[in-house]
C-alpha positions in Angstrom: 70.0 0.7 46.1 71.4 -2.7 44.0 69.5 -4.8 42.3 69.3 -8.7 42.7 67.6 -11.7 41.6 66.9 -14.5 44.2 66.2 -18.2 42.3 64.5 -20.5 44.9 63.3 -24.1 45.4 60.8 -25.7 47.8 63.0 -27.9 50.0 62.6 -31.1 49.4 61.3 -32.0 53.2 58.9 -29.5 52.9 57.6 -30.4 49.7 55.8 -33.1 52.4 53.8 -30.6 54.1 51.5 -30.1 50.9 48.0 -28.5 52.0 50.5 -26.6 54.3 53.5 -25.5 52.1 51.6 -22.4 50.6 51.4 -20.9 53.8 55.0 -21.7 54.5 55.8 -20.2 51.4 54.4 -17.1 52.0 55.6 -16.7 55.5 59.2 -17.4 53.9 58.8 -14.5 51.7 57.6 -12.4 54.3 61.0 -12.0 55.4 61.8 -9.5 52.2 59.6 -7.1 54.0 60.2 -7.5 57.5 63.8 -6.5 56.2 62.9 -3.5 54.1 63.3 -4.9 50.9 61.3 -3.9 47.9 59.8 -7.0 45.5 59.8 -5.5 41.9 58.3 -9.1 41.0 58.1 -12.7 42.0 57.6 -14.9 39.6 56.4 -18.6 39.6 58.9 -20.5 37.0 58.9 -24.1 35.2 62.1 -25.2 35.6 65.1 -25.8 37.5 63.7 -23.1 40.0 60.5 -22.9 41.6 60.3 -19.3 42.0 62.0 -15.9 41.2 62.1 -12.8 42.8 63.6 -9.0 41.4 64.5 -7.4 44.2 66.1 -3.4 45.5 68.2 -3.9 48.5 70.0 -1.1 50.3 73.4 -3.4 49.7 74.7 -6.9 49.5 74.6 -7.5 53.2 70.9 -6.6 53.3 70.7 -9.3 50.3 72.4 -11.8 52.4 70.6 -11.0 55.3 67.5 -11.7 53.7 68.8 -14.8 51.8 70.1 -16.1 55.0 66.9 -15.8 57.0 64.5 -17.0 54.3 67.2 -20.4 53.8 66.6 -20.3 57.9 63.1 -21.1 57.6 63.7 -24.3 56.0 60.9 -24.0 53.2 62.9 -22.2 50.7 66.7 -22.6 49.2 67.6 -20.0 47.6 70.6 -18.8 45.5 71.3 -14.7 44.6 72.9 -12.6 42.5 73.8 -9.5 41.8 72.6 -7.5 38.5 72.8 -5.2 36.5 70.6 -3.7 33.5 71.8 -4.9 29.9 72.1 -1.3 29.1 74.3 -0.7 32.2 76.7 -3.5 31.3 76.9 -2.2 27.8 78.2 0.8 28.9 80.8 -0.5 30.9 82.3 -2.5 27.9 82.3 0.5 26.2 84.6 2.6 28.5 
């Protein structure tokens, strides 16, 4: 499994749907289970991004996949990366 973080925004456009857009939202993260993926948490943020999820993917074209879909929707814009844990990376600057 690898580890990513997916930052997202409401689009714009569907920042119009109001009463709506919760619904929309959830339905756009939906897609992390319809494709197998496990959430370790979603956070709500106040900042540049409206939301963050911590995800486990089987590999980086399961995470695109499920980046591609959820941008599909049209709710959600999303941008992901690959991570590692701190302790991890230390250990590779030490080899």
């Amino acid at each position: 499994m690898a580890l990513f973080i997916m930052a997202m925004t409401i689009n714009p456009n569907a920042k119009k749907l109001h009463t709506e857009l919760p619904g929309k939202i959830n339905e756009s993260l939906e897609v992390f289970t319809e494709n197998e993926i496990k959430v370790d948490n979603l956070y709500a943020t106040l900042g540049r991004y409206d939301f963050l999820a911590v995800f486990d993917a089987a590999d980086q074209t399961a995470a695109f996949k499920t980046a591609s879909e959820i941008n599909n929707k049209g709710i959600l814009e999303t941008e992901t990366w690959p991570i590692i844990s701190y302790n991890d990376f230390s250990k590779l600057l030490a080899q």
